[in-house]
C-alpha positions in Angstrom: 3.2 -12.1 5.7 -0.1 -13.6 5.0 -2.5 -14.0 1.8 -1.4 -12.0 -1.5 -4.2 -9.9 -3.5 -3.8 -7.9 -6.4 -5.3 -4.1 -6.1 -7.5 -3.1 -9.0 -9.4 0.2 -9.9 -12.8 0.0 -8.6 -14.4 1.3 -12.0 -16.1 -0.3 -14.8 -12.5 -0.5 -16.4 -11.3 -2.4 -13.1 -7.7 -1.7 -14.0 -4.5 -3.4 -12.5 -3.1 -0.8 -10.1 -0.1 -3.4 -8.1 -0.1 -6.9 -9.5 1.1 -8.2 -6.3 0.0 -7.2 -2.9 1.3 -9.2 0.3 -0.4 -8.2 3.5 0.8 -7.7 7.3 -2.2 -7.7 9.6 -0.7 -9.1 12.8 1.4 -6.8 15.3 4.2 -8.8 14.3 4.1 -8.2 10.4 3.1 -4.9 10.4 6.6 -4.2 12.6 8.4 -6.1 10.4 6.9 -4.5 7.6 9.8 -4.6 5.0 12.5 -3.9 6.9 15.3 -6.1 5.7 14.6 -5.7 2.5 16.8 -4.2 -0.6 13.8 -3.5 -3.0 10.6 -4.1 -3.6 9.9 -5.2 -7.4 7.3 -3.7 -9.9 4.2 -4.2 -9.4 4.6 -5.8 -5.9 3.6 -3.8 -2.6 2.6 -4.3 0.8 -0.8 -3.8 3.0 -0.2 -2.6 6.6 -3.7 -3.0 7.7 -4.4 -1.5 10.5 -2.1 1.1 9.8 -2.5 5.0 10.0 1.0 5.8 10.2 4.1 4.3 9.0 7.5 4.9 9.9 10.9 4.2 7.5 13.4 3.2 10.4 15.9 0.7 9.1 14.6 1.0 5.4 17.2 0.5 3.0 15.3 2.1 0.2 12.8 4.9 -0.7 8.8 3.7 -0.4 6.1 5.3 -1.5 3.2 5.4 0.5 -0.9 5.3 -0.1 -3.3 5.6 2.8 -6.5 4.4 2.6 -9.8 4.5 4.7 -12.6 2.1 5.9 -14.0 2.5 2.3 -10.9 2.0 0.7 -10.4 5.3 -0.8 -7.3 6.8 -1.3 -6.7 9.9 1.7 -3.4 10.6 1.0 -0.5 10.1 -1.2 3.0 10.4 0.4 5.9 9.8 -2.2 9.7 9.5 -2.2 10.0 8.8 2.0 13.3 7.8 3.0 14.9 6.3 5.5 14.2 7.4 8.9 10.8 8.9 8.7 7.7 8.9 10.5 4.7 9.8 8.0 1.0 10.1 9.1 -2.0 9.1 6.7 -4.6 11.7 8.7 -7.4 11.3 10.9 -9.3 9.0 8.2 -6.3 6.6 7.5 -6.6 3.2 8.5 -4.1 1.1 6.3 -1.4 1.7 4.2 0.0 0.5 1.0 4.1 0.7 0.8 5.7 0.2 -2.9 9.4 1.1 -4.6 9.0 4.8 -4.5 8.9 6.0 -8.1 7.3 2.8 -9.5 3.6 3.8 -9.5 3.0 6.9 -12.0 2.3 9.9 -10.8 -1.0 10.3 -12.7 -2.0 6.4 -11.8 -4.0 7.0 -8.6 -5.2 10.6 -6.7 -7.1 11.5 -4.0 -10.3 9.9 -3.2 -9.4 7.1 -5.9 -11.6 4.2 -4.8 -9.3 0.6 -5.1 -10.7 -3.2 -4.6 -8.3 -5.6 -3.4 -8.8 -8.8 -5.2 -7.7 -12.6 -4.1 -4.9 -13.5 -6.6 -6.5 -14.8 -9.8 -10.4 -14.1 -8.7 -13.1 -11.2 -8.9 -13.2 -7.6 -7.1 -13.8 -8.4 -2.6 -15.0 -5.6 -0.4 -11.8 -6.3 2.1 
């Protein structure tokens, strides 16, 4: 895994959506993913990027999953995937955010949601 961001609300209010975002932009780390893993903590997730589909093979625990597109806005919503899954984002996906399924509140993000990923500790980057 590579540099961590944080993924904020792209409002005026700029609110803190996952405190801790580690990324997987190579082949290697995107397969990898989090297998091997027994949990994710709150607040911590994980950016496939490219990404428009994800699968749970070998996951020891439920994710929950956000696709995004170019624009990072929010396309779909999957929630509660368990192990041995194959879950598509649609024809706009192109990353994915994975975190502990049930962590994020329902009501936190929907559809269309725009989100900024920000360098940990700076201001809002159009990545």
């Amino acid at each position: 895994m590579s540099d961590e961001l944080t993924v904020r609300r792209h409002s005026p209010s700029g609110e803190c959506l996952i405190a801790r975002l580690e990324t997987a932009r190579t082949p290697w780390t995107r397969l990898i993913g989090l297998l091997g893993r027994t949990t994710l903590p709150p607040g911590h997730g994980l950016l496939l990027d490219p990404c428009p589909s994800i699968h749970t093979f070998g996951m020891l625990f439920p994710i929950d999953a956000i696709f995004l597109d170019n624009e990072n806005r929010i396309t779909r919503i999957h929630r509660n995937i368990g192990p041995f899954r194959i879950v598509f984002g649609g024809r706009k996906a192109t990353r994915v955010i994975e975190v502990q399924s049930g962590w994020l509140p329902k009501d936190a993000i929907a559809i269309s949601d725009h989100l900024a990923f920000c360098r940990m500790s700076s201001s809002p980057s159009p990545s």
